[in-house]
C-alpha positions as CSV (number, residue, x, y, z in Angstrom):
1,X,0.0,0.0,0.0
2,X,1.5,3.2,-0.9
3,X,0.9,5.0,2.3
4,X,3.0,2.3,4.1
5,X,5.6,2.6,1.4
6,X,5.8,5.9,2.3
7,X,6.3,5.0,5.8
8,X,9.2,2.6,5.2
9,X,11.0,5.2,2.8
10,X,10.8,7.7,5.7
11,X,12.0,4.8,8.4
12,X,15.1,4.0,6.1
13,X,15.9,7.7,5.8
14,X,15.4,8.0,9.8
15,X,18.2,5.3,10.1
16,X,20.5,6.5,7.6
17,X,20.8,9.8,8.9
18,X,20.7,8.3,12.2
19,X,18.4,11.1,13.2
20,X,16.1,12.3,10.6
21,X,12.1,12.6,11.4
22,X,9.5,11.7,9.4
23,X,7.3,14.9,7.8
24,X,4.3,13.1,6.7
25,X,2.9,15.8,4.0
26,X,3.3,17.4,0.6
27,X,2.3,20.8,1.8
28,X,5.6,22.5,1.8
29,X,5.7,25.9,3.9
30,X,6.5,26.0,7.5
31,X,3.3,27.7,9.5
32,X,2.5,29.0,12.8
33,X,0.0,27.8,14.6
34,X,-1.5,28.0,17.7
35,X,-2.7,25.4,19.6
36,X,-3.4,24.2,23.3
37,X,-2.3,23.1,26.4
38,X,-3.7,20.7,28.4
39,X,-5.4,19.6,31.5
40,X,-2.8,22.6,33.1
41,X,-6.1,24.5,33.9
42,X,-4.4,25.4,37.0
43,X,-1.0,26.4,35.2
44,X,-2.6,29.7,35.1
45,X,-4.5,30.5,38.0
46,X,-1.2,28.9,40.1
47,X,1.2,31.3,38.4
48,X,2.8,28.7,35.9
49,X,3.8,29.2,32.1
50,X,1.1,30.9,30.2
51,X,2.5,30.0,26.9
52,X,4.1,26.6,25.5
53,X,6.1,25.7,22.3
54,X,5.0,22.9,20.1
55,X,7.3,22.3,17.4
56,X,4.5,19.8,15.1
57,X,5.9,17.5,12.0
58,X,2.9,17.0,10.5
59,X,1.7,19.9,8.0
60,X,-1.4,18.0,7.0
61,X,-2.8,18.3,10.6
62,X,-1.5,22.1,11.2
63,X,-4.8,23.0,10.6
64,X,-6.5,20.8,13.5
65,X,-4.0,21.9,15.8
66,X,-5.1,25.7,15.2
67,X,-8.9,24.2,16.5
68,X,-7.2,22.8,19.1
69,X,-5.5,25.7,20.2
70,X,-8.4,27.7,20.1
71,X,-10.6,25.7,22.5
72,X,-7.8,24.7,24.4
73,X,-6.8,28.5,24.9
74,X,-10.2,29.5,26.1
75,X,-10.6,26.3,28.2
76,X,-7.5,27.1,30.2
77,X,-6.0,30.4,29.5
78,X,-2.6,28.7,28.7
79,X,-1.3,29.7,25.1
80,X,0.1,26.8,22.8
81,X,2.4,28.6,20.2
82,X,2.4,25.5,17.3
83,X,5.5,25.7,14.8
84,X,5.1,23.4,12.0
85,X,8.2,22.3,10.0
86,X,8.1,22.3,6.3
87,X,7.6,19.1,4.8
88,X,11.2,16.9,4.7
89,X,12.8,19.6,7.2
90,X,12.0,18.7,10.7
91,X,14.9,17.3,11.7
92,X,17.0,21.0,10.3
93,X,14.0,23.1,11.6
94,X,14.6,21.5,15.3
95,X,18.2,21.7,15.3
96,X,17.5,25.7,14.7
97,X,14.6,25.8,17.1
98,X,16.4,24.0,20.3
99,X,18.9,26.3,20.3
100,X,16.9,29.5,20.9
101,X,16.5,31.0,24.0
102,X,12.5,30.4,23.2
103,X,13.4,27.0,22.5
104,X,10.5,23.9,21.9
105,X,8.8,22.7,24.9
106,X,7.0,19.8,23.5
107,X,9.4,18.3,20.6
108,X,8.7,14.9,18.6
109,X,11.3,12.1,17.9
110,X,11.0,8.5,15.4
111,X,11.9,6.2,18.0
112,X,15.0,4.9,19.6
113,X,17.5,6.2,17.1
114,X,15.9,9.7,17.4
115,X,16.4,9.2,21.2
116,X,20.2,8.5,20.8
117,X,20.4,12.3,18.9
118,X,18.1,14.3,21.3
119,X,18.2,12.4,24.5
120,X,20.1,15.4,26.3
121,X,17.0,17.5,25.8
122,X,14.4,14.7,26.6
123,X,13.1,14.9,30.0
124,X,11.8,11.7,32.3
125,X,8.3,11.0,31.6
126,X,7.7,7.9,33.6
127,X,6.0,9.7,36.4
128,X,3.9,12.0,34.1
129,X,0.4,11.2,33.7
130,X,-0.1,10.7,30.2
131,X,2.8,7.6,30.7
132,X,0.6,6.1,33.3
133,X,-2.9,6.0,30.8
134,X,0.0,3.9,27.8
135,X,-1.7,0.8,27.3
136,X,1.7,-1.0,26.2
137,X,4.5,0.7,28.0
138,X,7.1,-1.7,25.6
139,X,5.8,1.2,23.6
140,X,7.5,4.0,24.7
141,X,11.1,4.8,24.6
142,X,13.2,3.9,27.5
143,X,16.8,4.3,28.7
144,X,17.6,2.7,32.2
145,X,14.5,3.2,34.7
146,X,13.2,6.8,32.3
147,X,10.6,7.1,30.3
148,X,11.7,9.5,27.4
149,X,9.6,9.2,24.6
150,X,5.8,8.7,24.5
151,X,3.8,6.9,21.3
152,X,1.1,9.1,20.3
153,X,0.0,7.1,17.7
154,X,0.6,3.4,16.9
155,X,-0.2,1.4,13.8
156,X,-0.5,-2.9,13.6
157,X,-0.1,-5.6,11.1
158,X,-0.9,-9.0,11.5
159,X,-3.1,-11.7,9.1
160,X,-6.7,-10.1,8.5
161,X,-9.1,-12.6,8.1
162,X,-12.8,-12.8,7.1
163,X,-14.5,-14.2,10.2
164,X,-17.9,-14.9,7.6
165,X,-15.5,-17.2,5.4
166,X,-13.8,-18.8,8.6
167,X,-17.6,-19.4,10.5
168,X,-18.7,-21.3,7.2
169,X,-15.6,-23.4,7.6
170,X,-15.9,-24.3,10.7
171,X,-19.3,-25.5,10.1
172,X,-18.4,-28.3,7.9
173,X,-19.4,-31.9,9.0
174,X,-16.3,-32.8,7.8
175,X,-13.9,-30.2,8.9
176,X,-10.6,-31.8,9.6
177,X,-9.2,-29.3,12.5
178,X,-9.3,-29.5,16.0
179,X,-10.6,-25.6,16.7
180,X,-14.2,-24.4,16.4
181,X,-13.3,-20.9,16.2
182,X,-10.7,-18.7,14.1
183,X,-10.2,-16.9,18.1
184,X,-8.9,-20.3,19.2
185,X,-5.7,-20.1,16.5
186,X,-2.8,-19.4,18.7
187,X,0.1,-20.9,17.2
188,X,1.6,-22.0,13.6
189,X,0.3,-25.8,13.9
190,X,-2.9,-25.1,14.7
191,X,-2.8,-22.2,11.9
192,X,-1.6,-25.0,9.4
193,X,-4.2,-27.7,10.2
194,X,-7.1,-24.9,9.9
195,X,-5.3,-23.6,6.6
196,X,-4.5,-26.4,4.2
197,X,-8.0,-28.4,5.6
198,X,-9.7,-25.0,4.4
199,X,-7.9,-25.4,0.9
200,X,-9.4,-28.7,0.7
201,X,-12.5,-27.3,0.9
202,X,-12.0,-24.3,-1.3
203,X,-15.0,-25.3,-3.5
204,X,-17.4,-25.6,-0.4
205,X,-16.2,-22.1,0.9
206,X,-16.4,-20.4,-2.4
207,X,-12.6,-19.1,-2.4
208,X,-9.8,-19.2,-4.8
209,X,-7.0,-19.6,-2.3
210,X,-7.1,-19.5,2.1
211,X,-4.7,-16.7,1.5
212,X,-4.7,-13.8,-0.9
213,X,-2.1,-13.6,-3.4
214,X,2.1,-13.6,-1.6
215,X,2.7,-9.9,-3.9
216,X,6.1,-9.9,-5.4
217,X,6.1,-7.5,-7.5
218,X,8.9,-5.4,-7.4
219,X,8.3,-2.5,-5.3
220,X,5.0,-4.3,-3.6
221,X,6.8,-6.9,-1.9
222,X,6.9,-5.0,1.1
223,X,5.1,-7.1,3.4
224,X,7.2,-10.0,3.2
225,X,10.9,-8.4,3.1
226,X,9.7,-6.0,5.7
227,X,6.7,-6.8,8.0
228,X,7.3,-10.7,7.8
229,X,10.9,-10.4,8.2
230,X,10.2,-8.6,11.0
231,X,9.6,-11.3,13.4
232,X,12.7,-13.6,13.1
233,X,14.7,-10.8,13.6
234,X,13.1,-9.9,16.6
235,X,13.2,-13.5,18.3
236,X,16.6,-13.2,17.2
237,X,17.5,-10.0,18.9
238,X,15.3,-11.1,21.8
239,X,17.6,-14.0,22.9
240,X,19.2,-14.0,26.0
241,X,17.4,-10.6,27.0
242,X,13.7,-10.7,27.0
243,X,14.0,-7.1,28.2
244,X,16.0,-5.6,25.1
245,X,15.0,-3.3,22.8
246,X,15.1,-5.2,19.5
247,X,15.5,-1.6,17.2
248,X,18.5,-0.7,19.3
249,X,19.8,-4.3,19.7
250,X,19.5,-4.6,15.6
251,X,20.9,-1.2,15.0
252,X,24.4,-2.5,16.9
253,X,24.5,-5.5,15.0
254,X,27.0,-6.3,12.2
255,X,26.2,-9.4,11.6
256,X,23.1,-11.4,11.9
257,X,22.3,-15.5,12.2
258,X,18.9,-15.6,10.7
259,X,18.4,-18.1,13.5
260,X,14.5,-18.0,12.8
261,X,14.7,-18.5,9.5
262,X,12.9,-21.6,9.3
263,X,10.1,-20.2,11.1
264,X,10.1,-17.7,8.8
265,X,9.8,-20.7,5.8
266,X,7.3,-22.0,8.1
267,X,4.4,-19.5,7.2
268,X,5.9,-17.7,3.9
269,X,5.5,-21.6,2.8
270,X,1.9,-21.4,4.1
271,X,1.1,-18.3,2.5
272,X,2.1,-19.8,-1.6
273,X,1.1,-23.0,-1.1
274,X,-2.8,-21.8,0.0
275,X,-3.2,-18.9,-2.1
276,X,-5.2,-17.3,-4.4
277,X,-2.5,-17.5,-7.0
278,X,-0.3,-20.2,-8.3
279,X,3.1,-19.6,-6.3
280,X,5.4,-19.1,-10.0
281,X,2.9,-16.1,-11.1
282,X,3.5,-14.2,-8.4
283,X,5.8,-12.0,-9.5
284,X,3.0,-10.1,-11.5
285,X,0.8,-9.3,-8.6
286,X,0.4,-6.0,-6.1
287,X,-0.9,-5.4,-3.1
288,X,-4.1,-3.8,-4.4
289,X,-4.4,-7.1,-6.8
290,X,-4.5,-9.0,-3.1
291,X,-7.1,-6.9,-1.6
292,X,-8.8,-6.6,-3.8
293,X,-9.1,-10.6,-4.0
294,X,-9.4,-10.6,0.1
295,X,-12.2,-7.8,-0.3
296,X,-14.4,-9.5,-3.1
297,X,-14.5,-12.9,-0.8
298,X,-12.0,-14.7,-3.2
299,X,-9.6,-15.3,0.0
300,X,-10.2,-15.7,3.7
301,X,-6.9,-14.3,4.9
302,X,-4.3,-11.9,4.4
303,X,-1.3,-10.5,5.9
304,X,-1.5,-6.3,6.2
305,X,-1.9,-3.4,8.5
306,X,-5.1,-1.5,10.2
307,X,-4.7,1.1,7.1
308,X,-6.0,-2.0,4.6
309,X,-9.3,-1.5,6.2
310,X,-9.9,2.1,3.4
311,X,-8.6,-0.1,1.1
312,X,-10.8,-2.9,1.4
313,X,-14.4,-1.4,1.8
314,X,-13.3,1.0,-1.0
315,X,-13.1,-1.8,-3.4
316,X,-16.1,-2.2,-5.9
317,X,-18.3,-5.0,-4.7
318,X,-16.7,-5.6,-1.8
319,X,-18.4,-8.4,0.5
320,X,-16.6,-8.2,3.9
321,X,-18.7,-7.0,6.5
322,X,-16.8,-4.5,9.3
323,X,-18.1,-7.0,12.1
324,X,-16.6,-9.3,10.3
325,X,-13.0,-8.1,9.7
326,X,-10.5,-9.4,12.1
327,X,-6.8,-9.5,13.4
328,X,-4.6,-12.5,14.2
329,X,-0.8,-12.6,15.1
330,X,1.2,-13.9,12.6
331,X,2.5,-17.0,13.7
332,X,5.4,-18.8,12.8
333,X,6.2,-21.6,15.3
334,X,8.3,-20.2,18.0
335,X,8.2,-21.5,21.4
336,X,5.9,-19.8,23.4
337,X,4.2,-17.7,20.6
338,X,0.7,-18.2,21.8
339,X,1.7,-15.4,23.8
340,X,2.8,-13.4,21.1
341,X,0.4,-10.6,19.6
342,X,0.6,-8.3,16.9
343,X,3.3,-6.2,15.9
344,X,2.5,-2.8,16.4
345,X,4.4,0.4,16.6
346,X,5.2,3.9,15.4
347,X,7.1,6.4,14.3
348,X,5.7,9.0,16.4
349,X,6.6,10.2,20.1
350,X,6.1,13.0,22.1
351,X,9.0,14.5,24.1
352,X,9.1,17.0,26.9
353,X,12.1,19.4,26.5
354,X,14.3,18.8,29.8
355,X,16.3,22.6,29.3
356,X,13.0,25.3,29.8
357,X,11.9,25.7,33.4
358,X,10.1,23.6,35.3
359,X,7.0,25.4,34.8
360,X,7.0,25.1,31.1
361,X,7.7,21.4,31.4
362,X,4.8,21.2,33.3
363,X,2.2,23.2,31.4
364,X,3.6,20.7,28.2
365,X,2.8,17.8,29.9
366,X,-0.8,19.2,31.3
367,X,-1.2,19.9,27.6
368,X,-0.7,16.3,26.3
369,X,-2.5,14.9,29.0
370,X,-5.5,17.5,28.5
371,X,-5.2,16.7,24.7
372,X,-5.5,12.7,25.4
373,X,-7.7,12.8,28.6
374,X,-10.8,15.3,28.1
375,X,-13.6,14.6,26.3
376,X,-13.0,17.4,24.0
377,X,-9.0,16.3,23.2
378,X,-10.1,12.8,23.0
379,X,-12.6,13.8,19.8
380,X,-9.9,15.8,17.8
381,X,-7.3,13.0,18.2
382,X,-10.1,10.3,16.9
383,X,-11.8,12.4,14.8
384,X,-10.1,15.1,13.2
385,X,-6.4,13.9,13.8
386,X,-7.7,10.5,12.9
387,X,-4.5,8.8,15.7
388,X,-5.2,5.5,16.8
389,X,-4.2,6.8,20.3
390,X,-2.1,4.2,22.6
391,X,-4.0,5.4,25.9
392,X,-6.9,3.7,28.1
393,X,-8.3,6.9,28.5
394,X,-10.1,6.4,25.7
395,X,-13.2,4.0,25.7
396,X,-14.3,2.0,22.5
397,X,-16.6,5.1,21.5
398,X,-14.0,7.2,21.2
399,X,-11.7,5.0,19.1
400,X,-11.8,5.0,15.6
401,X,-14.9,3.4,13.5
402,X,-12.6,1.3,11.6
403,X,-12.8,-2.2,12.9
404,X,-8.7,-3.1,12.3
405,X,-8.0,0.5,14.5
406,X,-10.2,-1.4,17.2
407,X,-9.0,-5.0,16.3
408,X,-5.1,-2.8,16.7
409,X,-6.4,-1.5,20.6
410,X,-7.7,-4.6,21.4
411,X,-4.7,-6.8,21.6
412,X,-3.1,-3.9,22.9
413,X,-5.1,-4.3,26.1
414,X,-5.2,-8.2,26.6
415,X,-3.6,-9.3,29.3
416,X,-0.4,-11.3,29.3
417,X,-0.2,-10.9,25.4
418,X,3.0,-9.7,24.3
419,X,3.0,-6.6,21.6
420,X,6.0,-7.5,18.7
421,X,7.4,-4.3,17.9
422,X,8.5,-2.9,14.9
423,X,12.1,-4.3,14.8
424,X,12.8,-3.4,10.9
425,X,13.5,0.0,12.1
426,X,16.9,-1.5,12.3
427,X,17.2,-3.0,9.2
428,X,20.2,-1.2,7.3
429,X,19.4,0.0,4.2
430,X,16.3,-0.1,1.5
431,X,19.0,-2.0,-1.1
432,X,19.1,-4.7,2.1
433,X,15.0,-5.2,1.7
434,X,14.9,-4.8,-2.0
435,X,17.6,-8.0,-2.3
436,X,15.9,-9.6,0.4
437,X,12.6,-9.8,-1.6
438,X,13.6,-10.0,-5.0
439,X,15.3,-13.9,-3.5
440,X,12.1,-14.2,-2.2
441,X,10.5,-13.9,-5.4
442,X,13.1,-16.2,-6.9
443,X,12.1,-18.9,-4.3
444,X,8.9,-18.8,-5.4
445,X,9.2,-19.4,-8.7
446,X,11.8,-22.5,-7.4
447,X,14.6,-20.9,-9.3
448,X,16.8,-20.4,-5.9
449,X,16.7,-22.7,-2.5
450,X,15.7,-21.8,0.8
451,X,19.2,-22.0,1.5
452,X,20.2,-19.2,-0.8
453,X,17.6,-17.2,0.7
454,X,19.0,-17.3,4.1
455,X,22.0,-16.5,2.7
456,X,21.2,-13.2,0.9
457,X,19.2,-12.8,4.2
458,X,23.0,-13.0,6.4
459,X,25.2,-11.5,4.2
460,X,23.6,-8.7,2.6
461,X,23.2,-7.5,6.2
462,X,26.8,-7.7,6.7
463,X,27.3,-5.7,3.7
464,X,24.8,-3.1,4.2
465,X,25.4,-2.7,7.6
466,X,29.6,-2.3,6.4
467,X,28.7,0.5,4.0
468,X,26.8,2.7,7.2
């Protein structure tokens, strides 16, 4: 999907320049905005800051944060001066901004390798109250026992599937798997034995394949050199320290094992050999060919993001039903994955400028909190910022209407399920992706092993990594 290859574009250039921030717009003038500050009602009345600094990255929302300074402004009397960097130049326009004596009091960063460039101006948000609403504090960015960068707004891929097609399955006499429900999948075996028994009954369910067509297009074979790769790298940068930070953990690393790399076979296997498509013509299909065939009932499943949802109910004739549309992890056989959920992250944290007075810090952070906590912050972030926010403050009303943005906060909140974040932040290089799906594609078509694979896999790592 374009907007997600627009995401990865920005991701690589983030870890290239080992700083930059993603702009997220083609509107290219810098504006001034004002907007709000939060729930620091008392901020004014106790004799604290009157006026905050928001240094925005976003120029398509500029104009909602002018709203929100509006009402936030005659809500609390606290002024919200918004700064919005021109499209491609927030990473220049803060390095100018910082280091004026009216310097940014709320600032944004892309994650742990932003961190690493600002973390002498990020103050400790761990006791703040926005931190304690997170949902999925693995979220945020930490260093030692701080808290230094908060996720505003997360996004979440796993395998969609059509819960009308997988009901009529499980209704068969004859169904060959152990499960009565698609909720009661919760590892890669029990995945398979639902899977290739539902290509058996293809003709009874009225699909062409379980799975929507593996696109390998070049250019469109993002979710499989990216997203899929995503989770043996980080198993492997998981082992021996469940508590590390896979994107910071990967960034380090010269080398790589690709120890996970036949659990990685185990479902890219799954997905070719119960799909839509014959595996040798898949070189020819997109992303919008495979959701298109997901969203016209031709396939039960398919692996994408909460953003497919626009795609899928925009499709002419489309047959899936919102109630029906659903997330599952994407499993691959690793030991203890039925505690795995999906992988989520984002590009996007708040930070709290640790050099202006206390005061200021504390007006920010009233701000965010007011933004993400009241009734009227809560509407603009769902419905004029359009954020899947990462907060419990919000109930189910006041998420999204798009059923994968609630399927995303759902796993979010279970209990004891672990979120898989978004370790291909640390891959090294768009070339390193590229390689790594055109073998895919060759593997396919059974012109190259799985061995050669995890080969290009390994050592075009070491070689892209070598040239950073």
């Amino acid at each position: 999907m374009k907007k997600l290859k627009r995401i990865l574009a920005l991701t690589v250039a983030a870890l290239t320049a080992a700083a930059s921030l993603a702009a997220c717009s083609n509107n290219g003038t810098a504006s001034s905005s004002q907007a709000a500050s939060s729930q620091g009602t008392n901020s004014t009345a106790s004799g604290g800051a009157k006026e905050i600094y928001f240094l925005n990255f976003k120029p398509e929302i500029a104009d909602v944060y002018k709203d929100i300074a509006a009402d936030y402004e005659k809500e609390t009397g606290v002024k919200v001066n918004v700064v919005t960097a021109a499209s491609g130049t927030y990473e220049q326009t803060l390095k100018s901004e910082i280091a004026k004596s009216d310097a940014p009091t709320i600032f944004q960063i892309n994650g742990p390798v932003g961190y690493e460039t600002w973390k002498d101006y990020c103050a400790d948000l761990k006791d703040s109250e926005l931190y304690s609403h997170l949902m999925d504090k693995s979220l945020a960015v930490t260093s030692g026992d701080g808290v230094y960068g908060i996720p505003y707004v997360v996004e979440g891929y796993g395998i969609i599937y059509n819960n009308a097609i997988m009901k009529k399955y499980f209704a068969l006499s004859d169904k060959a798997a152990s499960v009565s429900s698609a909720d009661q999948i919760n590892n890669f075996a029990t995945l398979k034995s639902v899977v290739e028994d539902m290509t058996k009954h293809k003709k009874d369910l009225g699909i062409d394949g379980v799975f929507a067509s593996t696109s390998l297009a070049s250019g469109e074979d993002w979710r499989w050199q990216t997203h899929l790769l995503n989770l043996p790298m980080y198993y492997e940068f998981k082992d021996g320290d469940q508590d590390a930070n896979t994107v910071v953990t990967g960034l380090a690393a010269k080398e790589i094992t690709f120890k996970y790399a036949d659990n990685y076979k185990n479902i890219f296997d799954l997905y070719l050999n119960n799909s839509a498509t014959k595996p040798g013509l898949l070189g020819s299909k997109s992303v919008d060919d495979s959701m298109a065939e997901f969203a016209l009932g031709k396939a039960a499943m398919v692996q994408n993001g909460n953003w497919a949802w626009a795609q899928i109910s925009g499709v002419s004739g489309n047959v899936v039903k919102a109630d029906d549309i659903k997330f599952m992890p994407i499993y691959t056989g690793v030991k203890g994955e039925e505690n795995q959920g999906l992988c989520i992250g984002t590009e996007n944290y708040f930070c709290i400028n640790s050099k202006v007075s206390a005061d200021k810090q504390k007006a920010s952070e009233d701000f965010l909190n007011w933004l993400y906590t009241s009734d009227k912050g809560k509407d603009y972030v769902t419905n004029k910022l359009g954020f899947i926010a990462a907060f419990d403050s919000f109930s189910d009303s006041e998420r999204p209407d798009d059923p994968l943005a609630k399927e995303v906060t759902t796993w979010m909140a279970k209990k004891d399920i672990k979120t898989v974040p978004w370790t291909f932040e640390c891959f090294p290089s768009q070339d390193y992706k590229n390689n790594v799906g055109a073998a895919l594609l060759e593997y396919a078509q059974g012109s190259k092993k799985w061995d050669d694979v995890k080969s290009v896999v390994v050592s075009d790592w070491k070689t892209e990594k070598a040239k950073s």
